[in-house]
C-alpha positions as CSV (number, residue, x, y, z in Angstrom):
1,X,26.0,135.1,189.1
2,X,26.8,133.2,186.3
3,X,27.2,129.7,185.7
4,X,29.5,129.7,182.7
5,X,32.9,128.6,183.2
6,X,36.1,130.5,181.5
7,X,37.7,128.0,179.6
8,X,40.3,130.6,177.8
9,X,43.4,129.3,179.8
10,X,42.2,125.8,180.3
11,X,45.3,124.4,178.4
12,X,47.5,126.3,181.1
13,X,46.2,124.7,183.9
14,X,48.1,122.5,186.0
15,X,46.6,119.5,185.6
16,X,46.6,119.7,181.8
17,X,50.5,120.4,181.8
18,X,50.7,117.5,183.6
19,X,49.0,114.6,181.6
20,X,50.8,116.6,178.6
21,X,54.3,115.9,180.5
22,X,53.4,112.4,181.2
23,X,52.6,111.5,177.6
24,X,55.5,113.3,176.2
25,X,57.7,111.3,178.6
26,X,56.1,107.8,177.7
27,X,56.3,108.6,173.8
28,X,60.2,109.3,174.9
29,X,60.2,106.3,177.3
30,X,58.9,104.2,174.4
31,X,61.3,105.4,171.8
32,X,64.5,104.8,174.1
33,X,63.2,101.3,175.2
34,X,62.7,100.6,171.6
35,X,66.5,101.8,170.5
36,X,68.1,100.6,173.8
37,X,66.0,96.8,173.7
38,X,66.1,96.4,170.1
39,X,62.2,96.8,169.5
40,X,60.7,96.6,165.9
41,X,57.4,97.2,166.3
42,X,57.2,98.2,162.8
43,X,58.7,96.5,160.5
44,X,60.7,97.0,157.5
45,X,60.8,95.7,154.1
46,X,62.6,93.0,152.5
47,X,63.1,92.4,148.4
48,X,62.6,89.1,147.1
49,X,66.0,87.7,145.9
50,X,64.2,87.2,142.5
51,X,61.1,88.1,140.9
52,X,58.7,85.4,140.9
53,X,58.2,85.8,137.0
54,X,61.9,84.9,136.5
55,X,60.4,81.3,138.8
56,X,62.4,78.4,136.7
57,X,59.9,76.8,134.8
58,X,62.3,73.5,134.3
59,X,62.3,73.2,138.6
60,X,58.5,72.5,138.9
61,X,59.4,69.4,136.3
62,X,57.2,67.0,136.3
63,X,54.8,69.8,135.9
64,X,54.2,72.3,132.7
65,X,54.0,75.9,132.6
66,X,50.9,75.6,129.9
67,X,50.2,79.4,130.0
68,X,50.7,82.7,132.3
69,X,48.2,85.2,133.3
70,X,48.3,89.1,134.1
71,X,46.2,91.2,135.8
72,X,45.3,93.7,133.2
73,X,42.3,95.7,135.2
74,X,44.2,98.4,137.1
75,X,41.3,98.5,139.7
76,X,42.0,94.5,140.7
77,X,45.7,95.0,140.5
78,X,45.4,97.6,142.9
79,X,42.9,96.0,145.0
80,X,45.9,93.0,145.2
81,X,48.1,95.2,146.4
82,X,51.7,94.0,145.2
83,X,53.1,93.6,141.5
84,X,55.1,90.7,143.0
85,X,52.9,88.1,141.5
86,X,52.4,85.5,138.7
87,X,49.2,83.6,137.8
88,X,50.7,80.3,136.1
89,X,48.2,77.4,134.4
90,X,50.7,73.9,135.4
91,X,49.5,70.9,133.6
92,X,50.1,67.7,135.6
93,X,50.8,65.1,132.9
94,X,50.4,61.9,135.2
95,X,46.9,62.6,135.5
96,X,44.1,61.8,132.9
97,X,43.5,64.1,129.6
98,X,39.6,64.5,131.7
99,X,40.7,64.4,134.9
100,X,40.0,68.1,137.2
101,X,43.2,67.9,138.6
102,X,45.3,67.9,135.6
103,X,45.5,71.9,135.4
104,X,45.7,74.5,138.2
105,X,46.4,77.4,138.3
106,X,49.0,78.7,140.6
107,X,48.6,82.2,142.2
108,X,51.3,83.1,144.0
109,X,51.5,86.6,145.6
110,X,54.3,88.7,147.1
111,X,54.0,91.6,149.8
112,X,57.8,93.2,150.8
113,X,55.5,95.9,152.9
114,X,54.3,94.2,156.5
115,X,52.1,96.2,157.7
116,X,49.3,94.7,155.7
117,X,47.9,91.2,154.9
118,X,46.0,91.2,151.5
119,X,42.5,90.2,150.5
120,X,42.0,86.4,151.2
121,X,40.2,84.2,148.8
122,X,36.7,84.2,151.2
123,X,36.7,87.6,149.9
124,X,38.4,87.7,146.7
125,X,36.1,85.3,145.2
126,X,32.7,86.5,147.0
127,X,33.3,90.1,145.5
128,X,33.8,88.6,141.9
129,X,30.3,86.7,141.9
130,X,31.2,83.7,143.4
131,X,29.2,82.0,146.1
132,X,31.6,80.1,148.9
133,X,29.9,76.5,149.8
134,X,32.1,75.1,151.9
135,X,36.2,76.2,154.1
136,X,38.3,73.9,156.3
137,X,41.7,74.4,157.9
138,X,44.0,71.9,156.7
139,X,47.3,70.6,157.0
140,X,49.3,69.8,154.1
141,X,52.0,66.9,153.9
142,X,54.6,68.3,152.2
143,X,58.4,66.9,150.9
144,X,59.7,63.5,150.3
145,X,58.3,60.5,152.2
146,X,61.7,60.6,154.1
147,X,61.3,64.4,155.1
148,X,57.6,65.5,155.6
149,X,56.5,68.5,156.9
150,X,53.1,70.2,157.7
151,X,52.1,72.5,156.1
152,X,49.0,74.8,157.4
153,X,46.9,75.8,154.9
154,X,42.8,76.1,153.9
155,X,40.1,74.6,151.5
156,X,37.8,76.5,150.3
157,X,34.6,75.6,147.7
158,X,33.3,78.2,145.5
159,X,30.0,78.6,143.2
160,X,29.1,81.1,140.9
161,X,25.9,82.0,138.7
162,X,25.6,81.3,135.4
163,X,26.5,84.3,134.0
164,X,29.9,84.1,136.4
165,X,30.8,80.3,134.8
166,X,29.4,80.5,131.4
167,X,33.3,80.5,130.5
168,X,34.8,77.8,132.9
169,X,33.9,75.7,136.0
170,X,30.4,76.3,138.3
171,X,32.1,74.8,141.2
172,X,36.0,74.4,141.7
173,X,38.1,74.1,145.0
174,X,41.1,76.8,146.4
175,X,44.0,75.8,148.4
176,X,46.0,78.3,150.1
177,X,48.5,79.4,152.8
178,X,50.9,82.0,153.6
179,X,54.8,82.4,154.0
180,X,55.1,84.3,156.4
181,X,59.0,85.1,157.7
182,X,60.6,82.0,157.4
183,X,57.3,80.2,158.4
184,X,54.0,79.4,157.2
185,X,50.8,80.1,158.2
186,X,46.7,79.3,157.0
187,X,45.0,81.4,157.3
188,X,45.2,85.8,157.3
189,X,44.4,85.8,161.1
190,X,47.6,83.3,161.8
191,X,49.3,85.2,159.4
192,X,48.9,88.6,161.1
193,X,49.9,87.0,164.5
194,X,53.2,86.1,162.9
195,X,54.2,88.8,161.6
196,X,54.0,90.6,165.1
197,X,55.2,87.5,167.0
198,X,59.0,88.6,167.0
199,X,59.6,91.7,168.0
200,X,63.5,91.6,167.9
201,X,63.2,91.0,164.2
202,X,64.0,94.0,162.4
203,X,62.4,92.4,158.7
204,X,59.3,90.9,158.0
205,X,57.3,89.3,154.7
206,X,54.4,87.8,153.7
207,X,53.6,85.6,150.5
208,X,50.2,84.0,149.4
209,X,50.3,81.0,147.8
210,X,47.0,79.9,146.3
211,X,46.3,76.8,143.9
212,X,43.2,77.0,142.3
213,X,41.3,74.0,140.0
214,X,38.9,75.5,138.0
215,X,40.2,74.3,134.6
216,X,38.0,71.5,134.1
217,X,33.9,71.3,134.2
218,X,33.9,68.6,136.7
219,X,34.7,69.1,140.3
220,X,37.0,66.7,142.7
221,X,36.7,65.6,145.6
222,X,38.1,67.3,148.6
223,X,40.5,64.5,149.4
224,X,41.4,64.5,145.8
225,X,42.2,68.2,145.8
226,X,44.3,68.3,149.0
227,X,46.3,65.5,147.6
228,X,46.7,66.7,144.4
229,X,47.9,69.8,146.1
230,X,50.3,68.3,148.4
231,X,52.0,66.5,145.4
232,X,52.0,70.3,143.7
233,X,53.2,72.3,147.1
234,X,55.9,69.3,147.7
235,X,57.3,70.6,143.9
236,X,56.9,74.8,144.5
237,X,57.5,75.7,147.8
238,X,61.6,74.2,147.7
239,X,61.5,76.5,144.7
240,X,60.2,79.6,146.1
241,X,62.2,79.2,149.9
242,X,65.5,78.5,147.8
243,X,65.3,80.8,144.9
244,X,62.7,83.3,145.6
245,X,61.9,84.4,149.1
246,X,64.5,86.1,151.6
247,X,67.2,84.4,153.8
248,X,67.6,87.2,155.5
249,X,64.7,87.5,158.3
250,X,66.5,87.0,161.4
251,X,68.1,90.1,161.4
């Protein structure tokens, strides 16, 4: 007798049919619920109401649009996944002619696709060379002293070889956050959350905003930097929400 089993009609068995039926009618299930409930469990676009290259210079007065950087290497322009981006020096002219904080450069990064959440500087950095010394969570103060706000966002210390600074700073700090939807976030894993917290809200966006101080040979202090970045976040971010990022998100 033999011991090999005849598998030739196994998909017309009754038990396959079965789980077959009752996948095909949660699929549907789902689908209805969705359209009937008002589920977005994937998101759609939105545009930015500018582009951030048209960002007016004279509304981050006191600070000075010194010089502005493109990504010409298609493989990191690719890797960063958006065109939607500028790379701006600002010159701070209340601070010192010496001072680190005088010039940063202002990366600012937008993503009208939200089904992704791009590189983060722990990783942007470390694949360019760059050793990372040192990342906190912090909270930025943000706005006029009559209308703070906090602000989540990270520090972050990096080092690089010689060969990786021979042309600008060995050490230097990164500040950054996200926009995410009408609300900011510090971090990619709090950014993710939010952009699946509502799922009634048909739109969704994400922004990276990143201020870097690697202009100067000398590195400040981490209660420098954060303050030096409030003061520059308090000037840029009423900028971006008013002229630049979408209204729109409730929908």
């Amino acid at each position: 007798m033999s011991d090999r089993t005849d598998t030739r009609n196994g998909y017309s068995q009754p038990a396959f049919l079965i789980c077959v039926g009752v996948l095909a009618a949660a699929c549907a299930g789902m689908s209805v619920a969705q359209r009937q409930l008002g589920l977005h469990l994937k998101k759609e676009p939105l545009p930015l109401k500018q582009p951030l290259d048209r960002l007016d210079e004279a509304a981050l007065a006191p600070y000075e649009v010194v010089a502005k950087r493109t990504i010409v290497n298609p493989d990191i322009l690719h890797s960063l996944g958006t065109e939607d981006y500028i790379q701006w020096v600002l010159e701070d002219p209340a601070e010192p002619t010496e001072s680190p904080l005088r010039r940063c450069l202002l990366f600012v990064a937008y993503y009208r696709l939200p089904d992704r959440v791009p590189h983060v500087p722990e990783e942007c950095y470390t694949g360019g060379g760059y050793r990372r010394l040192y990342s906190e969570a912090v909270t930025f103060r943000v706005g006029p002293d009559d209308a703070r706000r906090d602000v989540p966002g990270r520090y972050l210390v990096f080092e690089g070889s010689p060969c990786v600074f021979s042309s600008g700073a060995a050490r230097f700090p990164v500040l950054y956050l996200f926009r995410v939807s009408a609300e900011y976030a510090g971090s990619r894993d709090a950014a993710r959350i939010a952009l699946n917290r509502n799922i009634f809200r048909r739109y969704a966006y994400f922004c990276k905003v990143e201020l870097v101080f690697n202009q100067a040979l000398t590195v400040p202090t981490q209660a420098a930097t954060i303050a030096a970045g409030e003061r520059l976040l308090s000037v840029v971010l009423p900028v971006l929400e008013r002229d630049h990022w979408p209204d729109n998100v409730a929908r």
